[in-house]
N, C-alpha and C positions, 0 to 999 in steps of 0.2 A: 290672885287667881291660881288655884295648883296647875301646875303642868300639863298633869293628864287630862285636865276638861277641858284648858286652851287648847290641847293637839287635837282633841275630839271635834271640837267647834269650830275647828280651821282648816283652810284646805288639804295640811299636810297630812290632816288626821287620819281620811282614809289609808295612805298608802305605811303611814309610822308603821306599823305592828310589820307588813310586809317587809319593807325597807330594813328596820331594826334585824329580821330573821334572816335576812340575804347579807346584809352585813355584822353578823355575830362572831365576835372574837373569836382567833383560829388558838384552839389548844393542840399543845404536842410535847407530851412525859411530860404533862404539869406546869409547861409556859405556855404563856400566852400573848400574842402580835395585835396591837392595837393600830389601826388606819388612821393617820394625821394628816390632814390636808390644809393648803395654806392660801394666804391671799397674797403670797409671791412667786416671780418667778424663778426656775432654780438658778443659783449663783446670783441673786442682787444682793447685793453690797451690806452685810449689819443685816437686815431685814432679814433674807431666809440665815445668813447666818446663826440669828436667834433661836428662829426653831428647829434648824441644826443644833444647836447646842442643846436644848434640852432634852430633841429628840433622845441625841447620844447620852447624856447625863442619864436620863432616865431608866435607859438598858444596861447602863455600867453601872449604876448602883446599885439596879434589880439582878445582876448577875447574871443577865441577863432571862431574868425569870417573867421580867415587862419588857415587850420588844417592841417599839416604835417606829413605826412600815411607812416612811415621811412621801407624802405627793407634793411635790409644786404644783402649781397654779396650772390647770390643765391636764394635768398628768390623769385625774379621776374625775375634777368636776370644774368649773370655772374660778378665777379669782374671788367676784363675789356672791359665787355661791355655797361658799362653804359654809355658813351657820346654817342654811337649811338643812344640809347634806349632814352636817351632826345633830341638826333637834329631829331631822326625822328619820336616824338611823343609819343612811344610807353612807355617813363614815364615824368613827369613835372620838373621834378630837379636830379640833381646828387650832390654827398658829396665824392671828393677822390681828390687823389696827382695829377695836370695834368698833371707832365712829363711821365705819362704811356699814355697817347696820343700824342707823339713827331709822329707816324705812320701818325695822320690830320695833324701833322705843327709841325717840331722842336722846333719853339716861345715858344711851349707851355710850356717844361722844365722849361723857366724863371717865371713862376709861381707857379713852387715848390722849384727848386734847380737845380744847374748847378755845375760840379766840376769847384772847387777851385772859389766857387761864394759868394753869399751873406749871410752873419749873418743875426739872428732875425731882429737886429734892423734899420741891413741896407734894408734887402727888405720892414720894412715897413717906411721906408724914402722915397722909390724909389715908392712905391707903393700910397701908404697915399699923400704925397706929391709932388713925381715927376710926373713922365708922365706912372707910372707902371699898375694904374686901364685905362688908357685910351687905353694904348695898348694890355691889357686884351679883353676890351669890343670892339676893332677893329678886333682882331681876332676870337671875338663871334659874331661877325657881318657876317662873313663868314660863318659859321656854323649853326648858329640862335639858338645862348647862349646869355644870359646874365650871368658876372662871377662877384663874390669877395671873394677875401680871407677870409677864416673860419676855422683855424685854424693853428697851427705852433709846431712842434716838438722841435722845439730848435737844435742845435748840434746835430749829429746824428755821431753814435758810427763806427770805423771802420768795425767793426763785427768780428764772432767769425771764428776759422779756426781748421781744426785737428794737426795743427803743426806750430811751428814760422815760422815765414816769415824774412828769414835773407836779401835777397836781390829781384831787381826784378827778374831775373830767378825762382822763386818761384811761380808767376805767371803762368809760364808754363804749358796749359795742366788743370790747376786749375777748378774744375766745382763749380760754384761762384754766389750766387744769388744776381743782385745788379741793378736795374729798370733806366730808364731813360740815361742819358749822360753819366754819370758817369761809369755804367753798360758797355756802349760802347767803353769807356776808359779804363777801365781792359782788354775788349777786344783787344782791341789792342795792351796791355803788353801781350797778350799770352792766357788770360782766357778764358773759356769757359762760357759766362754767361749766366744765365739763370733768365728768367721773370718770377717769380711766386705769385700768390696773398699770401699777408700775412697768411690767414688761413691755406697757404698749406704747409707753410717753414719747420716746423718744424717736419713733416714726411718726408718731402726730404732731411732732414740734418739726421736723426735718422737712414733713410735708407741706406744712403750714395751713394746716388742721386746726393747730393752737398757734396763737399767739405768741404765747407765753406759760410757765409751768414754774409749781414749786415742786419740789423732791424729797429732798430730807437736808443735804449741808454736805461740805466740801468735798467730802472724801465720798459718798455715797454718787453725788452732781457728775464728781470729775468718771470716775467708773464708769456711770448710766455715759458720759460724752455729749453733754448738752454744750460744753466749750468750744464743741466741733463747729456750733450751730449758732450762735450768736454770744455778747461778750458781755450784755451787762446783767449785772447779777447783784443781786440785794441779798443781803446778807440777815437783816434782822424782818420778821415775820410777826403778824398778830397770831396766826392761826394755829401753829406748834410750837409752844413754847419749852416742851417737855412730853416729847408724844410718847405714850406707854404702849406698847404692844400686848397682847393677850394668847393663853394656850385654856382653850373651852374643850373641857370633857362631858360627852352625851352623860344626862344625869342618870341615869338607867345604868349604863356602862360604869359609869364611877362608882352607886353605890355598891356596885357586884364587886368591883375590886376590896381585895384584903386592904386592912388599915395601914400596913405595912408599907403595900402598893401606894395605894392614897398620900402618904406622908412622904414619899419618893418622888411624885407627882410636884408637891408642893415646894419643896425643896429645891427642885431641876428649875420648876418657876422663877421661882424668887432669886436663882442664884444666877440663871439666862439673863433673867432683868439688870442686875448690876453688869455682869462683865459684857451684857450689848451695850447698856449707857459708856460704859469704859474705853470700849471697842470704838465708837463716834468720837468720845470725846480727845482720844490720844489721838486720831488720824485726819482728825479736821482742821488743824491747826494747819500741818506742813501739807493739806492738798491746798488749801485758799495761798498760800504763797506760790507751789506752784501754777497755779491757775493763773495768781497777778503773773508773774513771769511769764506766759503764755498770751496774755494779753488782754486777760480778762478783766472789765473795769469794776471792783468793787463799790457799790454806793447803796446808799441808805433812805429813806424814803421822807419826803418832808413832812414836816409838821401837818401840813394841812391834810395831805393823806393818812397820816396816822390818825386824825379828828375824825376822818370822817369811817376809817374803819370804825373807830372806837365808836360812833353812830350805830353803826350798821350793825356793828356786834352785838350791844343793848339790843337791838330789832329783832336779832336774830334769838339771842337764847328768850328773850320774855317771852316770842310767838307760842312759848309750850304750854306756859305758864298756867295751872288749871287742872294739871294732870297728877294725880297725887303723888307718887314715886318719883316724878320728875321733878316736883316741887323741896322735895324731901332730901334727895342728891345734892339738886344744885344750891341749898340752903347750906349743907353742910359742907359740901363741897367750898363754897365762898367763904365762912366762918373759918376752916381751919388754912385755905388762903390767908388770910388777912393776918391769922396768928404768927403763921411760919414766916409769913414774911417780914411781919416788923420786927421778929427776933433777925432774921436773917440780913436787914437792912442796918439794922444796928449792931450787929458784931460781925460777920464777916464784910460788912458791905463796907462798915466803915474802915477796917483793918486791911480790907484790899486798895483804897483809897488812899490809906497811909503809906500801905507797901509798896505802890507804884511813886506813890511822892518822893517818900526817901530814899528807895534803892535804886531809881532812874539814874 
């Protein structure tokens, strides 16, 4: 579907032309200030860091001839309301997880995380080099996005709970903060989930609003202060196994930019994405030790909870199943899983197996 007759067709339609003309890039002697708004609060942990990074990236390599005018979450529009706010104008780019827009298109999960889906290194196999940016910008075609990946959490942490979780019946009833597919598949074990923007977790958990909550992993957990609030904390997750962030430029807005522009754009992306994955992966290590030091009990989930995620998660992504683009992603998406990984189980998986044997 092009863009322009989805806008027309939809309730944004009427007010896009408006919106776009109220929010029209500020020129001055030849620069020009583009509005990014994000689905974080400002100062959480890696997250707005990311789109700090490329905000700044982008105006230090444009010479500042691209200037990047960053809002947190509030600051112009809500957490999750920024992809409206860029498909109808009303700002130039957004910086957040796109599985909190599964509401425009389920597709979209596959460009943050999917349970029981891809690692760091596999989405950017699938991504970089498969067919994962083309199915990005097909379904920014729809909406009148341009997208790419901008940043990556790495592993993301079970999350924290007010008591073990010995089986799934412990789902039961559970009020559970957990965004996207994955959030849908606890739901289906019994949980009650709930969609909350980052800045808000941690008064919903302190209240006891939520039960329980996952986050992102150690160093982002320990920041947010959920240690404050109770002690056990699962470490390994179905639901982000490699969660990729995104920065969406209004497609309107991008084509007007020079090519120049656009390739500085791409750039900032791509280069936000490794040093936020880098950024989790160097500070997770030494927050989860502090945390055990402070009392916190690391544990991991059993078997039979793992089954019955893995249940739940089949349930969840086939429910889409019928939709053509979404049949077309997640085909592809699974294929080049499957590839990356049996290379990656077989050379690095078994060479880290060796290296903890012998050099223990």
């Amino acid at each position: 579907m092009d863009r322009r007759s989805f806008l027309k067709n939809s309730a944004l339609g009427g007010s896009a032309a408006a919106a776009t003309a109220l929010a029209a890039p500020a020129y001055a002697q030849g620069n020009r200030t583009l509005t990014l708004v994000t689905t974080w609060g400002r100062g959480l942990a890696g997250v707005h860091d990311a789109a700090q990074r490329a905000a700044d990236t982008i105006t230090a390599m444009s010479g500042g001839s691209l200037t990047i005018d960053l809002k947190a979450a509030g600051e112009l529009v809500g957490a999750f309301e920024v992809f409206d706010a860029v498909t109808s104008g009303q700002a130039d780019m957004y910086h957040g997880a796109d599985y909190y827009f599964v509401g425009q298109h389920p597709g979209y999960a596959y460009f943050t995380s999917v349970p029981f889906g891809m690692t760091p290194q596999e989405i950017s196999n699938w991504y970089y080099q498969g067919e994962g940016q083309a199915f990005h910008d097909e379904l920014g075609s729809i909406f009148g996005l341009k997208s790419f990946l901008a940043g990556n959490t790495g592993p993301q942490a079970g999350g924290w709970f007010a008591k073990e979780i010995a089986g799934p019946e412990d789902f039961q009833g559970l009020k559970f903060r957990m965004p996207g597919l994955g959030g849908q598949a606890l739901g289906r074990m019994g949980a009650s989930v709930q969609n909350l923007p980052g800045a808000e977790v941690y008064q919903a958990l302190a209240s006891g609003a939520i039960d329980g909550t996952e986050w992102i992993g150690p160093w982002a957990d320990e920041k947010a202060g959920f240690q404050e609030i109770t002690k056990f904390y699962y470490t390994a997750g179905m639901h982000e196994p490699g969660a990729a962030l995104s920065l969406a430029t209004n497609l309107d807005v991008w084509e007007s930019l020079s090519p120049e522009h656009q390739k500085i754009i791409e750039i900032a992306s791509g280069e936000a994405h490794q040093w936020n994955l880098a950024q989790f992966m160097n500070n997770n290590g030494a927050a989860l030790q502090r945390l055990q030091a402070g009392g916190v009990q690391v544990l991991e989930f059993p078997d039979s909870v793992w089954d019955a995620m893995g249940t739940a998660a089949r349930e969840t992504l086939d429910q889409y199943n019928g939709d053509d683009i979404y049949d077309r992603i997640r085909a592809s998406y699974t294929a080049s899983m499957a590839a990356s990984s049996s290379w990656i189980q077989q050379s690095e998986g078994a060479y880290r197996a060796q290296r903890d044997r012998v050099m223990a």
